[in-house]
C-alpha positions as CSV (number, residue, x, y, z in Angstrom):
1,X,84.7,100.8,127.7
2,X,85.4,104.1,125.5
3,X,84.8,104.2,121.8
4,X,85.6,106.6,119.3
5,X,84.7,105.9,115.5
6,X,87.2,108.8,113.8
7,X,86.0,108.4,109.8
8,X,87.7,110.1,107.2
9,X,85.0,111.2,104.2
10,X,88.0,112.5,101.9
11,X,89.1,108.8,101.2
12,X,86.3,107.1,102.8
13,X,88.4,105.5,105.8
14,X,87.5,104.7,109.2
15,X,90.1,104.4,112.0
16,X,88.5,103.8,115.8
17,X,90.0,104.2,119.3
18,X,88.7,102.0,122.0
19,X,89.6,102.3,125.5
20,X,90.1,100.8,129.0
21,X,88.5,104.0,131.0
22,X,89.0,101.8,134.5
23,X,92.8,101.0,133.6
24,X,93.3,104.6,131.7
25,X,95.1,102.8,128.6
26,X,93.6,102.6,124.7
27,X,94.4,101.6,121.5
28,X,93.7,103.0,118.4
29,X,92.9,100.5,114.8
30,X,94.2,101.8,111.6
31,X,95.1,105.2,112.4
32,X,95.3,108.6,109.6
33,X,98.8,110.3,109.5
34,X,97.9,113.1,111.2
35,X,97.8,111.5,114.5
36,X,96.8,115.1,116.3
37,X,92.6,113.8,116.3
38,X,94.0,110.8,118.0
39,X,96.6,112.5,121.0
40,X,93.6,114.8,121.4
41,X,90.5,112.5,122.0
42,X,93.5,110.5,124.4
43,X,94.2,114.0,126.1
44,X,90.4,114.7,126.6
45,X,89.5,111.4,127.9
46,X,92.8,111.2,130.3
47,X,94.0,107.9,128.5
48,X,97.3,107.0,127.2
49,X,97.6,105.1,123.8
50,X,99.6,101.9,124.5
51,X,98.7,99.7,121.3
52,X,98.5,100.4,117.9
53,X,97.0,97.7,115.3
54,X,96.7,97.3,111.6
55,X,94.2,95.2,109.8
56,X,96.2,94.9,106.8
57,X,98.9,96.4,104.6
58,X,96.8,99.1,103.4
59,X,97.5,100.4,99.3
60,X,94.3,103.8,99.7
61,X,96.0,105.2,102.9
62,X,99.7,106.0,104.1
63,X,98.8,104.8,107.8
64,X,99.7,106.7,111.3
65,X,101.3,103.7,113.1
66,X,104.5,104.8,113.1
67,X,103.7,108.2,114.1
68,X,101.7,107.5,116.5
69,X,104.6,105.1,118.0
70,X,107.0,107.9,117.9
71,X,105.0,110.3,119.9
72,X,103.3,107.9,122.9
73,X,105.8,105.1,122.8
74,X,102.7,102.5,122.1
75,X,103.9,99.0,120.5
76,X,102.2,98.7,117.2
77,X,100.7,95.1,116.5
78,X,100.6,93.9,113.5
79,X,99.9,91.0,110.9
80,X,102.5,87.6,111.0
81,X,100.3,86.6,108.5
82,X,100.2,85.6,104.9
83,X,103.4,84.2,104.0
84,X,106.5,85.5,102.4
85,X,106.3,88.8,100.7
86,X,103.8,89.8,103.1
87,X,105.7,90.5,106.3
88,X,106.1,94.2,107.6
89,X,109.7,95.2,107.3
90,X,109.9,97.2,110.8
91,X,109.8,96.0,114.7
92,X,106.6,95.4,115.7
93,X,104.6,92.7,117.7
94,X,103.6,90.0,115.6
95,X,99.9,88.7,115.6
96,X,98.7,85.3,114.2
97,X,95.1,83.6,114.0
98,X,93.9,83.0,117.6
99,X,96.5,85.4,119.0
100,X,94.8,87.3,122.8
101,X,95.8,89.8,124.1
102,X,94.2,92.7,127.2
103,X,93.9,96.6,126.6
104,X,92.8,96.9,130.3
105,X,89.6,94.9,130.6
106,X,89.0,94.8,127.0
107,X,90.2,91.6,125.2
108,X,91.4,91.1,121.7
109,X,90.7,88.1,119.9
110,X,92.7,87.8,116.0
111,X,91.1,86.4,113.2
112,X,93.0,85.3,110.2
113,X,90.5,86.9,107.2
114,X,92.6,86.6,104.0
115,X,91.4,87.6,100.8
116,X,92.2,91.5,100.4
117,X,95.5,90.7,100.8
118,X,96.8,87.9,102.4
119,X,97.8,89.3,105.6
120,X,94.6,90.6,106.4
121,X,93.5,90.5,109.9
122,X,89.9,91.4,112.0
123,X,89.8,92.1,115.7
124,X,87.0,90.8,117.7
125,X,86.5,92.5,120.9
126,X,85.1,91.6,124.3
127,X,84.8,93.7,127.1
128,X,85.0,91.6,129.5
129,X,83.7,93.7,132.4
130,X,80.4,93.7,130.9
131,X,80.2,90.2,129.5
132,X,82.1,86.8,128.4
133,X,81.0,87.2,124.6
134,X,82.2,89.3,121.8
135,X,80.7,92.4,121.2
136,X,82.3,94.6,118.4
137,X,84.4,93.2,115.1
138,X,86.5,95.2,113.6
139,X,86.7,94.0,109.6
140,X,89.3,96.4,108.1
141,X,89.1,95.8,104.1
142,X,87.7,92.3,104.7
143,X,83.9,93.2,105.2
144,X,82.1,96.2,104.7
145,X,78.3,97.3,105.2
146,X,76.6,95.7,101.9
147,X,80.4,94.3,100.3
148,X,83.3,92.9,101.1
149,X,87.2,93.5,100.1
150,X,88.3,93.5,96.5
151,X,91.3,91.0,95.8
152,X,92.3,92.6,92.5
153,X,93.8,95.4,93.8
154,X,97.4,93.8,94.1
155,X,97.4,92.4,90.1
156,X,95.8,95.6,89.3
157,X,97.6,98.1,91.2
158,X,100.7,96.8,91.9
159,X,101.3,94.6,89.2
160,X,101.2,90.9,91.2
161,X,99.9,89.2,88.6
162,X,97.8,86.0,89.3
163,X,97.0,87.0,93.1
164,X,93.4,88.2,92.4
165,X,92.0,85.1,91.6
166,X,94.0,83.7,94.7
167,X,92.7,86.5,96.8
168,X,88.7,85.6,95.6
169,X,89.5,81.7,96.5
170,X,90.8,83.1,100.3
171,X,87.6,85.7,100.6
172,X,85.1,82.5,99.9
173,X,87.2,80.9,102.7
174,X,87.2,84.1,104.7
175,X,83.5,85.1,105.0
176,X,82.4,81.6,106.0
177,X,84.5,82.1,109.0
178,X,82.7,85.6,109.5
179,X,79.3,83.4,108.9
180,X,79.8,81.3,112.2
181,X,80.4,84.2,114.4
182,X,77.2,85.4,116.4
183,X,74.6,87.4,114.6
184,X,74.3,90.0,117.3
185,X,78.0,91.0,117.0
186,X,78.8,94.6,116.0
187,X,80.8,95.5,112.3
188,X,82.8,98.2,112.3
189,X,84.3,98.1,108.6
190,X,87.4,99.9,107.5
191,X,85.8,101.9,104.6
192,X,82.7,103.6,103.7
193,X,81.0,104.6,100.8
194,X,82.9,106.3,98.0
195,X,86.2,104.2,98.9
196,X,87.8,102.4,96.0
197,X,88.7,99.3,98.2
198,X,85.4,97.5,96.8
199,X,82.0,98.1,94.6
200,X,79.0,98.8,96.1
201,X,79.5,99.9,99.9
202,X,77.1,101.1,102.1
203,X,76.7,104.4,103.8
204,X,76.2,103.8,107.4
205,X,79.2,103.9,109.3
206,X,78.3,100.0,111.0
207,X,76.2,97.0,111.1
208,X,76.0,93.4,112.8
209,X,77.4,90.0,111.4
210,X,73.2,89.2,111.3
211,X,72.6,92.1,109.1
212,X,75.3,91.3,106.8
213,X,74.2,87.8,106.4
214,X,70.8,88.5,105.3
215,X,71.4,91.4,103.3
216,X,75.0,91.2,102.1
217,X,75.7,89.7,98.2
218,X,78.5,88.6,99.3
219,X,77.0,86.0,101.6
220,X,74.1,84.5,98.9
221,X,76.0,82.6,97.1
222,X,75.7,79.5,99.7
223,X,77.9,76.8,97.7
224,X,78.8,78.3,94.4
225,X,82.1,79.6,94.5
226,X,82.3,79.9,91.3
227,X,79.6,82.6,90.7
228,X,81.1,84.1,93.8
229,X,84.5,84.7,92.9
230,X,83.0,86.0,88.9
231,X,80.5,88.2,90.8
232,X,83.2,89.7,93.1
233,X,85.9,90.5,90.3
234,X,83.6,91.8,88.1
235,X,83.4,95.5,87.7
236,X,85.4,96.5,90.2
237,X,86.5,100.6,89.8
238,X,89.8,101.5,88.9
239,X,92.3,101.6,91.1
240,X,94.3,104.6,92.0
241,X,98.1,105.0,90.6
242,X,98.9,105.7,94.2
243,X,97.7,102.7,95.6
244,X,101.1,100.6,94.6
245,X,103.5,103.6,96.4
246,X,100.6,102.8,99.6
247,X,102.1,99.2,99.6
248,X,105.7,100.2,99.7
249,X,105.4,102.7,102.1
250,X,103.3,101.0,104.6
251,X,104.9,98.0,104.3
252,X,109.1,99.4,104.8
253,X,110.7,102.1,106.8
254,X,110.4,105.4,105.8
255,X,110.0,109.4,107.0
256,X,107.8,110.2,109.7
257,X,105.9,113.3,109.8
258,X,104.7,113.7,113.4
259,X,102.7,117.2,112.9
260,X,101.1,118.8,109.9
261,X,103.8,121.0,108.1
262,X,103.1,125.0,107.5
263,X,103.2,125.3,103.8
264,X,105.4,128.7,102.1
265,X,103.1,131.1,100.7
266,X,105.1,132.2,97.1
267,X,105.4,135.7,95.9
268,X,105.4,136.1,92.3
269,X,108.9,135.7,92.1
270,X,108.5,132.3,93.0
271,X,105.6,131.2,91.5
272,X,107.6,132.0,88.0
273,X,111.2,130.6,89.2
274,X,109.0,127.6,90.0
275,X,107.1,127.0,87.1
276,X,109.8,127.8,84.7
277,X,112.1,124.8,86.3
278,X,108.5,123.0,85.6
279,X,107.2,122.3,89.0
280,X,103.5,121.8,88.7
281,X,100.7,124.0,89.3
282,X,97.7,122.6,90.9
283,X,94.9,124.6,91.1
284,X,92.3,123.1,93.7
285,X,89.5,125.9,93.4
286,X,85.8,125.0,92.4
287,X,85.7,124.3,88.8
288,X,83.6,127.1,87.8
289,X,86.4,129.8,89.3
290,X,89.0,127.7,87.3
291,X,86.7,128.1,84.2
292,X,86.7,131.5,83.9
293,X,90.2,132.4,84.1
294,X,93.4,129.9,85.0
295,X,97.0,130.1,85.1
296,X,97.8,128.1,81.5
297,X,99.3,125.3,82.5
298,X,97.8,124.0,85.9
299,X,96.1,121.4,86.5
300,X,92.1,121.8,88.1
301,X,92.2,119.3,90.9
302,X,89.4,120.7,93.4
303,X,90.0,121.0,97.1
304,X,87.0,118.7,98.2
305,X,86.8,115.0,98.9
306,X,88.3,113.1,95.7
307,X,91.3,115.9,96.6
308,X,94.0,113.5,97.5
309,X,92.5,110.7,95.3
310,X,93.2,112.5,91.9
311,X,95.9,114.5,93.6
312,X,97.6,110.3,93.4
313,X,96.5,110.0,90.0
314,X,98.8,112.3,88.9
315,X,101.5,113.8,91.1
316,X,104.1,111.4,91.3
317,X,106.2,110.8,94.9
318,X,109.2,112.3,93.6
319,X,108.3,115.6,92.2
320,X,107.4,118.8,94.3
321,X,104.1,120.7,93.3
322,X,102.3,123.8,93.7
323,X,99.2,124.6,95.0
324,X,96.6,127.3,94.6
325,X,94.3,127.0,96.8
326,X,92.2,130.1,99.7
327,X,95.1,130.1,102.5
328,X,92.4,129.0,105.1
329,X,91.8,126.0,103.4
330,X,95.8,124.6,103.5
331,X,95.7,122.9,106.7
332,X,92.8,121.3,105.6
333,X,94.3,120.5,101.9
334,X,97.5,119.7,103.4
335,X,95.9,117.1,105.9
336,X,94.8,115.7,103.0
337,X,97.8,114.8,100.8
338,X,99.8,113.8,103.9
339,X,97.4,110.7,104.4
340,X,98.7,109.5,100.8
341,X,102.3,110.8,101.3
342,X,102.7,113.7,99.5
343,X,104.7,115.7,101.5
344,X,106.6,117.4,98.6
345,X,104.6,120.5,98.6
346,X,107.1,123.0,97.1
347,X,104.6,126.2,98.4
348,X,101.2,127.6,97.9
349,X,99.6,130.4,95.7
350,X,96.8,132.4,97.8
351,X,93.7,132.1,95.5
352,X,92.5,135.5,96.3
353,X,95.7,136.9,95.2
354,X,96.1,135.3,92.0
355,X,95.8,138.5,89.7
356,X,98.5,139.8,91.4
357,X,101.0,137.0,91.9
358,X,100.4,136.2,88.4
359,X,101.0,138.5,86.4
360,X,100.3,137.1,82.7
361,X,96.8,136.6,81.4
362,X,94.4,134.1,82.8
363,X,93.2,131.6,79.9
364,X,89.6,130.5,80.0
365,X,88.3,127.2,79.5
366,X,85.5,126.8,76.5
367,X,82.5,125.6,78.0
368,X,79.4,124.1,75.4
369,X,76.1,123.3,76.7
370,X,73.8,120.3,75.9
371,X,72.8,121.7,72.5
372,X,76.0,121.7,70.9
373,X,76.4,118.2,72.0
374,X,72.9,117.2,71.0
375,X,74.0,119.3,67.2
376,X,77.4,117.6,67.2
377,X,78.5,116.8,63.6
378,X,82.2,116.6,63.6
379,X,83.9,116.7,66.9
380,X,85.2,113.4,68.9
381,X,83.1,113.0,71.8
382,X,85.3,111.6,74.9
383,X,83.6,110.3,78.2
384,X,86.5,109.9,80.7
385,X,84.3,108.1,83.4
386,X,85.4,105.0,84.4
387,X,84.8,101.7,82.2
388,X,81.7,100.5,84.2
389,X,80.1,104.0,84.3
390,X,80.7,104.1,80.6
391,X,79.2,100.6,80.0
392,X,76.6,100.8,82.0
393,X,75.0,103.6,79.7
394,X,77.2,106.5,77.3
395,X,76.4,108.6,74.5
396,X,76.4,107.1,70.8
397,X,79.1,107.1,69.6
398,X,81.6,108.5,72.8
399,X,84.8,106.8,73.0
400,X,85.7,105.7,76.5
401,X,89.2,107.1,77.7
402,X,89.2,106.8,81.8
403,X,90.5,110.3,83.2
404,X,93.0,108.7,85.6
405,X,94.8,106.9,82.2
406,X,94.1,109.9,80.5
407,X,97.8,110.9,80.0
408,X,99.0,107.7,78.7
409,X,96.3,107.6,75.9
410,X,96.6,110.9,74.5
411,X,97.1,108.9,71.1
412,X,93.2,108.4,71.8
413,X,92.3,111.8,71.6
414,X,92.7,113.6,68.6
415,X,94.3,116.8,67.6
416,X,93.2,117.1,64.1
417,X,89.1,117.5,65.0
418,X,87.0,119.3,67.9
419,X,86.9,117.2,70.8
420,X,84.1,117.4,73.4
421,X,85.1,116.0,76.9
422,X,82.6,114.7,79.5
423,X,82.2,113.0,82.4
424,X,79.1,112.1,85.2
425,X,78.8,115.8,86.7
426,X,81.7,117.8,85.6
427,X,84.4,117.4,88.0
428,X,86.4,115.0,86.6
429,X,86.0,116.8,83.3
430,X,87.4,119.3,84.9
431,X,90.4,117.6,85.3
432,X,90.6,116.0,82.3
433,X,90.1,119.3,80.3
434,X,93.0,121.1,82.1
435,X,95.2,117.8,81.5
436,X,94.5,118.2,77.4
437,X,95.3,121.9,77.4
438,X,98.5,121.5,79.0
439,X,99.4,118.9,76.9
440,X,98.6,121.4,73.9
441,X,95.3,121.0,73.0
442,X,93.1,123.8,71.4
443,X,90.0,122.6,70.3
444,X,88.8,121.2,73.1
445,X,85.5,121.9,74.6
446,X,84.3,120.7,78.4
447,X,80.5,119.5,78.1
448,X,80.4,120.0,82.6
449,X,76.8,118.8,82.5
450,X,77.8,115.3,81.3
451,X,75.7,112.4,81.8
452,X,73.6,113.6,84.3
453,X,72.4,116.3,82.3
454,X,71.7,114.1,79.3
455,X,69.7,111.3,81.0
456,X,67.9,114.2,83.0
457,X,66.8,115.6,79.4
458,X,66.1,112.0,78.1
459,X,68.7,112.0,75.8
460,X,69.1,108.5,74.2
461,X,72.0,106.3,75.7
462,X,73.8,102.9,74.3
463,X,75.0,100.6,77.4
């Protein structure tokens, strides 16, 4: 048997290609958009990709299936499960609970493990060469290393109201399945730490159904269902505006995108034609560059892992965008926003050119340290972390308004006072203080040390 474990840190999602190496024929679980990592470990390993599986109808990720399909001709299997509403709306082969089928010599078995989503499905794997039992389950959203799946995500996201409750009944259901499989079985979870798709996940990119048992919350509630279900909807994190458009898309027909487009570089010319039709300006460079001297206007959404998360905060599917970003680093940023979907980038400004493709002056951002903070008298002091950060310990007197909701509270943050903006670390303050001057705010200041800084100085804090 071949296995491959391909893990994306940007959004914190594993995909995995497992292969016959006797028969020459693989399939690959939950594959990224750019399917080139995927054609190329089948190239090196001289295997051709005849099946394609899903675990679910995934709302972080815009998934590869279809790509992939396109480009090797493999059938993509894929959920039957979870009633109406919940049925993909594109040929596939349909898989139900107990549903076998061979990859070669390996065999795999379909669980039914509702409670992320209805149609949520694991894939227990024997290779059967090697022995008669099971030896590797792959859990998708259902359970991770130290969690399992959220079920609010489809009331919260995309606006199904009355499902998450549902969806905590079917996980109860779901994980007492996973209970009476064999403690020595392999987990190979569709997320890792820093995913949005639960609360607390774990680091390590696998564990065993023993592990998980002993150690996971998840599985300590024995026969209280009640404090289960509480436990798992409370505190969840916010769920990305994207994650609705996710649904759609994975779910209907749409575009493919087989290869990873070349992106325009734009003279000065265009930059201005662009930007004065109102096309966006997103400037991805490290906060501190985009501190001391921006283009007023854009947006500070850096180029690193949370790229494509806040890039679906607030880009919307139907607008094109700019980006401003060190040329080498477009393939890479570009990779990025094509496993959301966002393929509407209208062209890029190099970042080491940006003096002379724009031509104006660079505005600065007005930075204040922990003093001014400590001396603050009159100004508003904003924390734009999420709710459960900001409960779980804020400075007195900070009102909570989450960055990602940011826009639609501006009525929260005033115009008539000094406002100090914060968050854990800075990044997301970053973003937040570049949203507030576009929308014409002036006396704004950006406290980057945030939380982290103030604890770290024993500074006092309300929870």
């Amino acid at each position: 048997m071949f296995f491959q474990h391909v893990y994306d840190k940007t959004l914190a999602q594993a995909s995995y290609f497992i292969g016959c190496q006797k028969a020459g024929v693989a399939a690959v679980i939950d594959p990224k958009r750019d399917i080139d990592t995927y054609l190329e470990i089948a190239k090196q390993n001289n295997m051709q990709i005849t099946h394609i599986f899903e675990t679910h109808i995934h709302a972080d990720f815009l998934t590869g299936s279809r790509e992939l399909a396109a480009v090797t001709g493999a059938k993509m299997y894929l959920s039957d499960e979870g009633g109406e509403g919940w049925e993909y709306e594109f040929a596939h082969e349909g898989l139900k609970h107990g549903t076998e089928l061979m990859i070669g010599n390996l065999k795999i078995e379909v669980l039914h493990t509702p409670g992320h989503t209805p149609e949520s499905i694991s894939f227990l794997l024997t290779d059967t060469p090697a022995s008669k039992e099971p030896v590797m389950l792959f859990t998708g959203d259902f359970v991770f290393v130290g969690d399992i799946g959220r079920p609010d995500l489809l009331e919260k996201a995309a606006g199904l109201v009355g499902t998450q409750d549902k969806g905590a009944e079917q996980m109860y259901k779901s994980i007492n399945l996973f209970s009476d499989l064999p403690d020595f079985i392999q987990v190979w979870p569709g997320h890792g730490a820093g995913s949005a798709c639960g609360k607390a996940l774990g680091a390590v990119p696998s564990t065993t159904v023993g592990y998980e048992k002993k150690r996971n919350w998840a599985f300590q509630y024995g026969a209280d269902k009640a404090g289960f279900v509480q436990f798992l909807l409370t505190d969840q994190p916010e769920p990305p505006k994207y994650f609705a458009k996710m649904k759609e898309l994975n779910k209907v027909n749409r575009p493919l995108l087989t290869e990873v487009p070349k992106i325009k570089e734009l003279s000065s010319a265009d930059l201005k034609a662009a930007t004065d039709k109102g096309i966006k300006l997103i400037d991805t460079r490290n906060k501190i560059n985009f501190q001391n001297g921006f283009i007023p206007g854009s947006i500070n959404i850096q180029g690193n892992n949370s790229f494509a998360t806040w890039m679906g905060w607030f880009v919307s599917y139907d607008e094109q965008f700019i980006l401003l970003a060190d040329a080498s680093q477009m393939d890479d940023l570009t990779r990025k926003l094509m496993r959301i979907g966002l393929d509407n980038i209208y062209g890029f400004v190099d970042a080491a050119k940006i003096s002379q493709v724009y031509t104006g002056t660079l505005s600065k951002s007005n930075m204040v340290t922990i003093e001014t903070v400590k001396a603050n008298q009159d100004a508003e002091v904003i924390d734009i972390r999420g709710v459960a950060e900001f409960n779980s310990g804020h400075i007195a007197g900070a009102k909570n308004v989450f960055v990602g909701t940011l826009l639609q509270n501006l009525d929260k943050v005033p115009k008539d006072k000094p406002v100090i903006i914060h968050c854990q670390g800075g990044d997301r303050a970053a973003i937040g203080y570049s949203l507030l001057v576009k929308n014409g705010y002036t006396n704004i200041s950006n406290y980057s040390g945030g939380i982290n800084e103030w604890v770290a100085a024993q500074q006092p804090i309300v929870s």
